[in-house]
MIBATI-168127 format. One record per residue (C-alpha): residue in three letters; x, y, z. Coordinates in steps of 0.25 Angstrom, whole numbers, plus 5000, padded with zeros to 4 digits. Example, Ala and Ser with C-alpha at 12.3 -4.5 7.8 and 13.67 -1.06 7.14 Angstrom:
residues 2
ALA504949825031/SER505549965029/
***
This chain:
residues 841
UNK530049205004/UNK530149255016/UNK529249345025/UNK529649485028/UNK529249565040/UNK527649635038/UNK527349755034/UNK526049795037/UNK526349915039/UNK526849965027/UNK525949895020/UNK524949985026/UNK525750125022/UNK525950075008/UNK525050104997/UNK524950034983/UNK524850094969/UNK524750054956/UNK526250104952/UNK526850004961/UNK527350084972/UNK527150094986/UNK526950244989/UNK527450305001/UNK527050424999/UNK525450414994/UNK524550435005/UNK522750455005/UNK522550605011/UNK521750545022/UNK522150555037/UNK522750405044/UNK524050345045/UNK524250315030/UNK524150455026/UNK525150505037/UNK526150385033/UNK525850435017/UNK526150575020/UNK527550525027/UNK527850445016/UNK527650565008/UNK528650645018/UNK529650525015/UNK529950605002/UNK529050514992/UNK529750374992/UNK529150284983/UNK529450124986/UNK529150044973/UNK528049924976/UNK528449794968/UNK527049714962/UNK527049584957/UNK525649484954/UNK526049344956/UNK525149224952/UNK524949104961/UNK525849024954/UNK526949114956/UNK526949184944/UNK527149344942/UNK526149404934/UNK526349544938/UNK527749624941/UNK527949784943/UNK528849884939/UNK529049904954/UNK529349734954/UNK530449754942/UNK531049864951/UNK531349794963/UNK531749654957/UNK532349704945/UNK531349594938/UNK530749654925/UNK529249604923/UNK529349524912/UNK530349434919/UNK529449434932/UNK528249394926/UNK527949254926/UNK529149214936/UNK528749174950/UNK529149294960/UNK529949184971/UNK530749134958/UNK531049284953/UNK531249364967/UNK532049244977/UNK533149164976/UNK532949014976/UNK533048994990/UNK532049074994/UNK530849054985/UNK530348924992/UNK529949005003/UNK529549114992/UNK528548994986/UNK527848964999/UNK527449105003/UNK527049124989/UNK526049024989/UNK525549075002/UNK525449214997/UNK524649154983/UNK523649074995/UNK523349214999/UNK524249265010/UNK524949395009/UNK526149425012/UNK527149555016/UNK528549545018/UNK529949575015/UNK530949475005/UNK532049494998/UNK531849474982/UNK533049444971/UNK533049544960/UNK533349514946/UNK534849544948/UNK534949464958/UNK534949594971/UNK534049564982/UNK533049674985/UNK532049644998/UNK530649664995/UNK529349705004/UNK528349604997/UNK526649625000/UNK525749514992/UNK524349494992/UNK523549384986/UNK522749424974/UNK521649364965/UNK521949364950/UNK520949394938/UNK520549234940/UNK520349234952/UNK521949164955/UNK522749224966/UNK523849314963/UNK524849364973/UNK525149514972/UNK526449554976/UNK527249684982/UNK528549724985/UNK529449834988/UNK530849874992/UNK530949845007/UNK532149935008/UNK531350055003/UNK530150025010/UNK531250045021/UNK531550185017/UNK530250225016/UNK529850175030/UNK531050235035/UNK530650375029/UNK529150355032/UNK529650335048/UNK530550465048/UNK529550545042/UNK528450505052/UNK529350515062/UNK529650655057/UNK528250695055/UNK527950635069/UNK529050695078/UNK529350825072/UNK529250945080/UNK528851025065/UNK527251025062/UNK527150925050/UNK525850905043/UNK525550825028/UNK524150895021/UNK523550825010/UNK523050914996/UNK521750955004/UNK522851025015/UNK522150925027/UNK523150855036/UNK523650725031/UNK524850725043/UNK525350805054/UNK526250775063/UNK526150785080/UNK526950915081/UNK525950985072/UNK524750925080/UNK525450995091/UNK525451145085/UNK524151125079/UNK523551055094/UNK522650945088/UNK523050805085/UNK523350755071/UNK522050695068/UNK521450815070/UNK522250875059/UNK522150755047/UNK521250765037/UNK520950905040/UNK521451045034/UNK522151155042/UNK521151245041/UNK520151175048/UNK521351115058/UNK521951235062/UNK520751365059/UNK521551455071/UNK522751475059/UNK522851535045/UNK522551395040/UNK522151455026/UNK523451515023/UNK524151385027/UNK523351305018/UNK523551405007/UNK524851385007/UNK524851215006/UNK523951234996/UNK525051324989/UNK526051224993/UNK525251114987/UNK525051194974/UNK526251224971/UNK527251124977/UNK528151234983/UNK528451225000/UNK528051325008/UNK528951355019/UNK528351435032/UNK527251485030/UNK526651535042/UNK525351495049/UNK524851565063/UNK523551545071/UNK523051485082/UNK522951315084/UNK522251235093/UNK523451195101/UNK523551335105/UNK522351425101/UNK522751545110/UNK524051585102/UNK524251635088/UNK525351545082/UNK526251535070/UNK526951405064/UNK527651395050/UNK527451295040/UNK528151235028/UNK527351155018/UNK527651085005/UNK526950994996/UNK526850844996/UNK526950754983/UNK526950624979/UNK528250554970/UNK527050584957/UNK526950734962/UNK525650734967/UNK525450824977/UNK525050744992/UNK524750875000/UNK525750975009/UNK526450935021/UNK526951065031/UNK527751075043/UNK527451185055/UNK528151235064/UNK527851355078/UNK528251475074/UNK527551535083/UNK528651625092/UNK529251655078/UNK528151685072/UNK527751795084/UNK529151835084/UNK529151865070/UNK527751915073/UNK528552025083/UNK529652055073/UNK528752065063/UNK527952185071/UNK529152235075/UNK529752255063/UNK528352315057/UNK528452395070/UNK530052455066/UNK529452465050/UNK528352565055/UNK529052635062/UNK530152655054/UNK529152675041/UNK528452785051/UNK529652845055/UNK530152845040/UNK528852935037/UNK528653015050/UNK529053145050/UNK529453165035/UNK529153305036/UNK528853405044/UNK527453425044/UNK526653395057/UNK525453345048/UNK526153275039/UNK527053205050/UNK525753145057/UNK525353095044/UNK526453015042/UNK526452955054/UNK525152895053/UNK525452865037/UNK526652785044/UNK525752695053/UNK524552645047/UNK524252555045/UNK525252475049/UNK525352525063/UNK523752575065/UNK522652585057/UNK522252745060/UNK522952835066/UNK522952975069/UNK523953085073/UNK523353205082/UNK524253325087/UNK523853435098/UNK523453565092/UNK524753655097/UNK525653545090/UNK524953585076/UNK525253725080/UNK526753715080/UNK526453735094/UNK527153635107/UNK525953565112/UNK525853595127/UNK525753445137/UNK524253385139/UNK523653445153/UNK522853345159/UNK521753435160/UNK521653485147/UNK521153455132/UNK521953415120/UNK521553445105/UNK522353375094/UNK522253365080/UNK522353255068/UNK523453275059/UNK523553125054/UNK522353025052/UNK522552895044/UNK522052745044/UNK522352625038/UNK520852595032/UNK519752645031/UNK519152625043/UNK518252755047/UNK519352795059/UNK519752925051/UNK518252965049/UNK518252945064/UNK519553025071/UNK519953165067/UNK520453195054/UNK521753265051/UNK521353395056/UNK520553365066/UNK520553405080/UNK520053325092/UNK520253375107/UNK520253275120/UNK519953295133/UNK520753285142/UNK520453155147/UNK520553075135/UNK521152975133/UNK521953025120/UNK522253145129/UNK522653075141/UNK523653005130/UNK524453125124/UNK524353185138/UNK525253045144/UNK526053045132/UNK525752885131/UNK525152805119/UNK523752765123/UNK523552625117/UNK522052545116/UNK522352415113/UNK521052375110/UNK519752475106/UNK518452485111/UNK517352565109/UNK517552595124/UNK519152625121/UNK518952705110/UNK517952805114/UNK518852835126/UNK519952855113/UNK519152955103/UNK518853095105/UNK517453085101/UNK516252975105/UNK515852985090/UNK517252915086/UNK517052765094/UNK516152725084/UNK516952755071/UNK518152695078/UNK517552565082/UNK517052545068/UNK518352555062/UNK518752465071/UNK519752525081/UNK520452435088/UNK521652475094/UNK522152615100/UNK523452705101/UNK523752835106/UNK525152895105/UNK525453045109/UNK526253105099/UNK527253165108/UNK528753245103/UNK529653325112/UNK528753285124/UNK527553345119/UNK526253275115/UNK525953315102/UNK524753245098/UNK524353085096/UNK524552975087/UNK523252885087/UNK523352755081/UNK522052655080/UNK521952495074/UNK520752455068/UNK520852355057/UNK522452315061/UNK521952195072/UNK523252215082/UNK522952305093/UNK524052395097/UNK525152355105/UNK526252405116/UNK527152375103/UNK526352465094/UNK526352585104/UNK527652595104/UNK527752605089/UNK526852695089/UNK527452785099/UNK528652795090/UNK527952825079/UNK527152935086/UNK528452975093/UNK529153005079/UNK527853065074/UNK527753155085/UNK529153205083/UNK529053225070/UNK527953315072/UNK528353385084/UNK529553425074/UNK528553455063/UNK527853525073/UNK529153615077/UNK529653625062/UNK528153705060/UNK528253795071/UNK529853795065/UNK529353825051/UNK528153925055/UNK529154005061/UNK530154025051/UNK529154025039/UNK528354145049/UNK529854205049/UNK529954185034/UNK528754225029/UNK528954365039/UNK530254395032/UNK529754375018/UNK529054495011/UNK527554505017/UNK527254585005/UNK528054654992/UNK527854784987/UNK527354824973/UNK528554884965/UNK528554964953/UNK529154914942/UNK529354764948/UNK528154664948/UNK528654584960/UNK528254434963/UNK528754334974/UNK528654194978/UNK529154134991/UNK529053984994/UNK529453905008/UNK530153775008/UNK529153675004/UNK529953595014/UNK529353605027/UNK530553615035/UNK531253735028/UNK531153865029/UNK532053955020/UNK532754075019/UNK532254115008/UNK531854275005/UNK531354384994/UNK530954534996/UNK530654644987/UNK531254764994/UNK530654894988/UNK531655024988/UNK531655144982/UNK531355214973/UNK530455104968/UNK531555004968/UNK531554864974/UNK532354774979/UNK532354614977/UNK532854514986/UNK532854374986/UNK533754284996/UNK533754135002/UNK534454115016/UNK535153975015/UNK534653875023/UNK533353855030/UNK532353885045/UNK532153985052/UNK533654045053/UNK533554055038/UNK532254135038/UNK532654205048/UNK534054235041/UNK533254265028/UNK532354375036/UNK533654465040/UNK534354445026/UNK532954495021/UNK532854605030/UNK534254655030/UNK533954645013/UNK532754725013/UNK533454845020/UNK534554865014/UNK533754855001/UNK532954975006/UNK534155045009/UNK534455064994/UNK535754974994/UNK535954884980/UNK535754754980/UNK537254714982/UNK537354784995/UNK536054735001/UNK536654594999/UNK537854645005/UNK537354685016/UNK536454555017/UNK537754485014/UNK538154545029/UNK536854525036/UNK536854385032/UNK538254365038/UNK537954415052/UNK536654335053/UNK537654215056/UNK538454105050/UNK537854005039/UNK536654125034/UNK536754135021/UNK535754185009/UNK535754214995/UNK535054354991/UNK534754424978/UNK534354574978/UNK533754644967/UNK533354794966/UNK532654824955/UNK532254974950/UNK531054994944/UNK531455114936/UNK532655074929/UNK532154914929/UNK533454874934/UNK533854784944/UNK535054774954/UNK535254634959/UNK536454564967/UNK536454434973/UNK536954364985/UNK537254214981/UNK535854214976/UNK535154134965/UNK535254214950/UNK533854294949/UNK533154274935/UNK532554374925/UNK531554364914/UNK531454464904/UNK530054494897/UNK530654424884/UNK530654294892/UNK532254314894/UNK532654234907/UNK534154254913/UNK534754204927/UNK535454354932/UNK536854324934/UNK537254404948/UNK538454414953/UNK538854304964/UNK538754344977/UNK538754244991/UNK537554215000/UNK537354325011/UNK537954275022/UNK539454235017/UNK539854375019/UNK540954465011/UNK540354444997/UNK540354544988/UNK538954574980/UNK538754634967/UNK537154694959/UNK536954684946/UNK535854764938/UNK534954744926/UNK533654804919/UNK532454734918/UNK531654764908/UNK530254774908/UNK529454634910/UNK530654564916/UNK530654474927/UNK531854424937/UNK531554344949/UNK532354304961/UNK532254184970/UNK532754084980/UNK533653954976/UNK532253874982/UNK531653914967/UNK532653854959/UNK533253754968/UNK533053614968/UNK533553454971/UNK533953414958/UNK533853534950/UNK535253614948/UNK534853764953/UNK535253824939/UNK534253734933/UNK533253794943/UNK533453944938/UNK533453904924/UNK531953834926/UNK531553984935/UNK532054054923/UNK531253984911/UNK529954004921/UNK530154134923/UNK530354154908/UNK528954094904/UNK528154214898/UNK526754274902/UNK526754264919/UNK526454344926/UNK527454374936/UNK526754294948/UNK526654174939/UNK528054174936/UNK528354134951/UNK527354034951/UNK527853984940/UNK529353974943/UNK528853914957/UNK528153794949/UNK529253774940/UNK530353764950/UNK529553724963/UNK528953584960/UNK529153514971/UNK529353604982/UNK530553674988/UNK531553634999/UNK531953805001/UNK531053914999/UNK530854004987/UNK530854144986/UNK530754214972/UNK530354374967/UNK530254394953/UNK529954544948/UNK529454594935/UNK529854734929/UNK528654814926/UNK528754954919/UNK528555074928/UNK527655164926/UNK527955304920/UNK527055364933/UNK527955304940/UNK529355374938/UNK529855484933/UNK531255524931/UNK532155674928/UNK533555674924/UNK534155784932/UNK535355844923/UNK536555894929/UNK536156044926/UNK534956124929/UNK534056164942/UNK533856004945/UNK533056014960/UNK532056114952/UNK532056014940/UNK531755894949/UNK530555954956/UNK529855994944/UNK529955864941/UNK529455784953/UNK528355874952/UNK527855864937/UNK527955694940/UNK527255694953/UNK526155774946/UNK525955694936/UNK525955564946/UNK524855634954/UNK525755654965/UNK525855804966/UNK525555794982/UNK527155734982/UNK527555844973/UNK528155934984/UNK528755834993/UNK529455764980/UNK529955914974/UNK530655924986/UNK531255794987/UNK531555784975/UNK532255934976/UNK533055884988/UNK533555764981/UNK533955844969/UNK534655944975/UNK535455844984/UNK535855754973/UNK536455914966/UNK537155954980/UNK537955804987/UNK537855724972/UNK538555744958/UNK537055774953/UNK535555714952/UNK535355634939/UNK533955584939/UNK532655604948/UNK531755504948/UNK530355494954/UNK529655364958/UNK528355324961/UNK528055184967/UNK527555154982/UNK528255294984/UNK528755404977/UNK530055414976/UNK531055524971/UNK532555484967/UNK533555574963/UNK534855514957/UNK536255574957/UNK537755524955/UNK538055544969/UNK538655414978/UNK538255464992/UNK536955474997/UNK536255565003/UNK536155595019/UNK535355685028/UNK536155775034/UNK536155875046/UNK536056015043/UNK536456135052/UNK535256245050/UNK536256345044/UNK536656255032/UNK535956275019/UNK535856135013/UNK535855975018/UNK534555975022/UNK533955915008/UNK533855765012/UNK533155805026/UNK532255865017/UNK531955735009/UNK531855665021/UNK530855715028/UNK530055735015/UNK530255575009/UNK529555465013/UNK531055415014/UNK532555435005/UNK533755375001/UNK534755334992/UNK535355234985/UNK536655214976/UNK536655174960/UNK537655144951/UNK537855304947/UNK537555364960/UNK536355364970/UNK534855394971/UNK534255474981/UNK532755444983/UNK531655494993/UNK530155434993/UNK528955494995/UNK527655425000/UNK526455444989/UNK525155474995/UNK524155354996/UNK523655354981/UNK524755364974/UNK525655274967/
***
């Protein structure tokens, strides 16, 4: 047989087990160059080349022969057995020299080498052979053979040299771990990241490799990946090593689990690369983007609404603790006035005042500044002064107790605020519209970065949008003020007991902060105990509304003094609203309601159906005629006229009542109407109630409402004659002004209303068709009336001293408190009014 080359080599890498195998893939968990050349072995994908055994005796004979043995001759055991391997195994030329070296092996020599052996059908396979000289049960030698394919002990070198040289020369960090996580391999270029040599790596665990990095998260997650079998790809590790202890680093890692061909789990094996300048870019990015997320979020949420407070609130809501973990918003005092703060002199003082105080934890820094309220002043040479004064942020890196007590306002502070921890500093003036209105304070205590030039700049937007926001909060007040000031001076400032009418009203403002309405009601009283109604809505909002609102009012309450019916009042409105200027409109109703005959007289200008509630719980909408808005112009306008009966009720009120997202407007009056049908309120509950049913959620338009009772009127009240067309009527009259003053007590008028009363009479029989009724009233005056079928009305005239007559209405003139006349339906009444004295009435 003849003698291959040695190898001694790959003797010493193989391993031997009882399967018959020669693993390439097992390896001991122990630090050396066996270990290394197992774990790369391993790398080479798990190849397993089968080992051949066979036990020969010294006479040549085989006593023992493998599965592994049958494989690779194809020579099954029981033909093997007993047959001389040189006979079975090599032609017949070749096993002389087979012989020789068989008895030299059986003296005891061993012997490694490569031959060619004949399989069973005749195919040549060369066979690696190892033999060693045995001692049998009895003492006899035995020679104990192995042998395997040297064409897959080929392969397996060939992948065990690409691998190591793989594992040597790349670039990539490679490193084997056993199931304790210690260093089995690494390679050079991972010695290099790490800056220690390999040995200072094997047998040890990263932990105690590598402290300066989050080693205990890395070896968390090869325990994970030895658990569960599944790769983790990039999992991020940062720190410091000692190749380069002065620089925080990032490298990224893949790991996967290592197994042999049984499934037995080997340890973990990872690859590492320098991520550093992406990790530090994405670091930046990252910031960035936090950066461009805050502000957007802030700018989202700042400046919602129009209330200064409420705007510095959300500022500060908006900021911690991503950005800071307190901050405060101060504000001079003549910005919370509504007032234009005057610049900083150099010279002088500043007082500011806390609107919006938050922190993150709790710390103790709120217990420590100013609370929402709260007023602190600075001297001029402050440093928070000398801040809002230059208009520049102010920014302290890094706090001391040195630093901060230049900061606070009082010495007592520093202590608190070292306790909780204050570390870093900023100061932005709120500024808008080149004024300072206030500063924005912003303080780190448990957030471990110090403020940067980058995080000023954030700030100074979001102080700057904040400071707008305000400053336009800030105008809209003095803005609002002025027009609900103007408002509140056109409404009525107080309304008049009337006989007859129990009156109650409501007005409610925009519960949105920004509008002010148009919105208006009076009660107009008139004579002859009469009063007059009106309700009206200016379209549109601000203070050319409210402004438009107090001329339509006043224009209103003047010609309804003047006696004219409600259709030429809104006629006339109709006119005024038309010359105020283009795009003013208004919806008006007008009521005049007579306390006598319990009627009512009521027109309406596009306005919204009134409603009436009889004392029997009957509710109906009052149908009026249409009529345009007061400002189209050219429309025509038309009363009608009811009785109400003792006990009822009718209210009048604004579209802001009834009106509402999502709800239909008839819908709205209907809900009024079943409200106000509800028994046993008394008339102030009734609008309390119909302002809970239909105002839930606030208003977006103001809300204007009278409603008005009927109540009987007293018999000492009134008192009315018939004046037939026949008999001494001036004479009749007078007698009986007398009889009722007396029995009102108020005989000290008698003589003044005799003659007034005379005076009308007479007038009525001379320029009218004649008197038909006198009546005499008594409510905040006294008034007499006299009633005639006559159209034209009365006027003073001049008259020469010769003429006999005319001088009659001069005469009521002077005597009256004041006179005049108004039309009805079957002719006209002509009234005078004379003051009671003090007590009466």
């Amino acid at each position: 047989m003849q003698s291959g080359g040695s190898r001694n080599d790959r003797q010493n890498r193989g391993r031997y087990r009882a399967g018959g195998q020669l693993s390439t893939h097992g390896f001991e968990q122990k630090p050396g160059r066996d270990a290394a050349g197992a774990a790369s072995a391993r790398l080479a994908g798990h190849r397993l080349v089968p080992l051949a055994t066979a036990l020969v005796q010294g006479d040549g004979r085989i006593l023992h022969w493998s599965q592994e043995a049958e494989a690779l001759t194809g020579w099954p055991a029981d033909e093997a057995i007993g047959a001389h391997p040189v006979r079975l195994l090599l032609p017949e030329q070749e096993r002389a020299a087979a012989e020789r070296l068989f008895e030299r092996l059986v003296a005891g020599r061993g012997w490694s080498g490569t031959h060619p052996v004949r399989r069973r059908d005749g195919s040549t396979v060369e066979l690696e052979f190892h033999t060693y000289p045995v001692a049998g049960p009895d003492g006899s030698t035995l020679l104990l053979a192995t042998a395997s394919d040297t064409h897959a002990l080929h392969e397996v070198e060939s992948d065990l040299a690409i691998l190591d040289g793989f594992f040597d020369q790349s670039p990539i960090g490679l490193a084997v771990y056993d199931t304790d996580l210690r260093f089995v391999r690494l390679n050079a270029a991972l010695a290099r990241i790490n800056g220690l040599s390999a040995e200072q790596h094997l047998g040890r665990r990263l932990s105690a490799v590598l402290p300066g990095i989050n080693a205990a998260e890395i070896e968390n997650v090869m325990r994970q990946v030895i658990t569960t079998g599944k790769p983790v790809v990039d999992a991020r590790s940062y720190g410091r090593v000692p190749g380069d202890p002065r620089r925080d680093r990032a490298w990224s890692a893949s790991y996967f689990r290592l197994e042999d061909s049984t499934g037995k789990v080997l340890g973990v094996s990872s690859s590492i690369i320098d991520v550093t300048e992406r990790f530090q870019a994405e670091a930046r990015a990252s910031r960035a983007q936090e950066r461009l997320t805050l502000l957007a979020s802030a700018g989202a949420r700042i400046g919602t609404t129009l209330d200064l407070k409420r705007t510095a609130e959300e500022m500060v809501e908006a900021i911690i603790p991503k950005f800071a973990d307190f901050a405060t918003v101060d504000l001079l005092e003549p910005v919370l006035r509504g007032e234009e703060p005057a610049p900083i002199q150099p010279e002088r003082a500043i007082q500011v005042r806390a609107v919006a105080v938050g922190e993150a934890y709790g710390s103790g820094l709120t217990g420590a500044a100013d609370t929402v309220g709260g007023t602190t002043e600075y001297g001029p040479n402050r440093v928070y002064t000398q801040c809002l004064r230059s208009g520049r942020p102010l920014l302290k890196p890094h706090v001391d107790e040195e630093v901060l007590r230049g900061l606070v306002p009082d010495p007592e502070r520093v202590a608190p605020g070292i306790a909780a921890g204050i570390h870093s500093y900023l100061l932005v003036p709120l500024i808008a519209r080149g004024m300072v209105l206030g500063g924005a304070e912003f303080v780190r205590t448990r957030n471990p970065e110090p403020f940067g030039a980058a995080d000023v700049s954030l700030a100074e937007e979001l102080v700057a949008r904040t400071a707008l926001a305000i400053d336009n909060a800030r105008l809209y007040r003095r803005e609002r003020e002025t027009a609900l000031t103007l408002q509140r001076s056109l409404l009525p400032q107080e309304i008049h007991r009337t006989l007859g009418l129990e009156i109650a009203h409501r007005y409610l403002p925009s519960s949105v902060v920004s509008e002010v309405g148009g919105d208006w009601f009076d009660v107009v009283p008139l004579s002859c105990g009469r009063v007059a109604l009106v309700v009206g809505d200016v379209m549109g909002h601000g203070i050319r509304a409210a402004a438009t609102m107090g001329q339509l009012r006043t224009v209103a309450r003047t010609l309804a003094t003047l006696d004219l019916p409600p259709e030429q009042v809104l006629g006339r409105l109709d006119e005024t609203a038309s010359a105020i200027g283009e795009g003013q409109f208004a919806t008006c109703v007008c009521a005049v309601y007579d306390p006598v005959d319990r009627t009512v007289v009521i027109c309406s200008a596009g306005h919204l159906p009134p409603v009436r509630v009889d004392p029997d719980g009957t509710v109906q909408v009052i149908d009026l005629p249409p009529g345009v808005p007061l400002g189209v112009g050219g429309g025509a306008f038309e009363s009608i006229e009811f009785t109400l009966p003792p006990g009822a009720t009718f209210a009048l009120y604004t579209d802001g009542l009834v009106e509402r997202r999502g709800r239909d407007l008839d819908e709205g009056i209907d809900l009024l109407a079943r409200t106000l049908a509800a028994p046993g309120r008394t008339l102030e509950e009734s609008c309390d109630a119909a302002l809970s049913a239909l105002v839930t959620d606030g208003t977006e338009d103001d809300i204007a409402m009278i409603m008005a009772r009927v109540l009987p009127v007293p018999a000492d009240r009134i008192a009315t004659l018939l004046l037939p067309s026949e008999g001494p009527l001036p004479a009749r009259a007078r007698r009986f002004t007398r009889a009722t003053l007396d029995a009102w007590g108020l005989s000290g008028l008698t003589d003044y209303a005799e003659l007034v009363v005379s005076e009308l009479v007479t007038n009525a029989l001379l320029h009218a068709d004649a008197p038909r009724r006198l009546r005499i009233f008594r409510d905040r005056t006294l008034t007499l009336e006299v009633s005639d079928a006559g159209g034209q009305p009365p006027r003073l005239r001049t008259s020469a001293e010769e003429d006999e007559g005319g001088r009659g209405i001069h005469l009521v003139s002077e005597l009256a408190h004041r006179w005049g006349s108004r039309p009805t339906r079957h002719g006209k009444v002509v009234w005078a009014e004379i003051e009671l004295p003090y007590r009466a009435g």
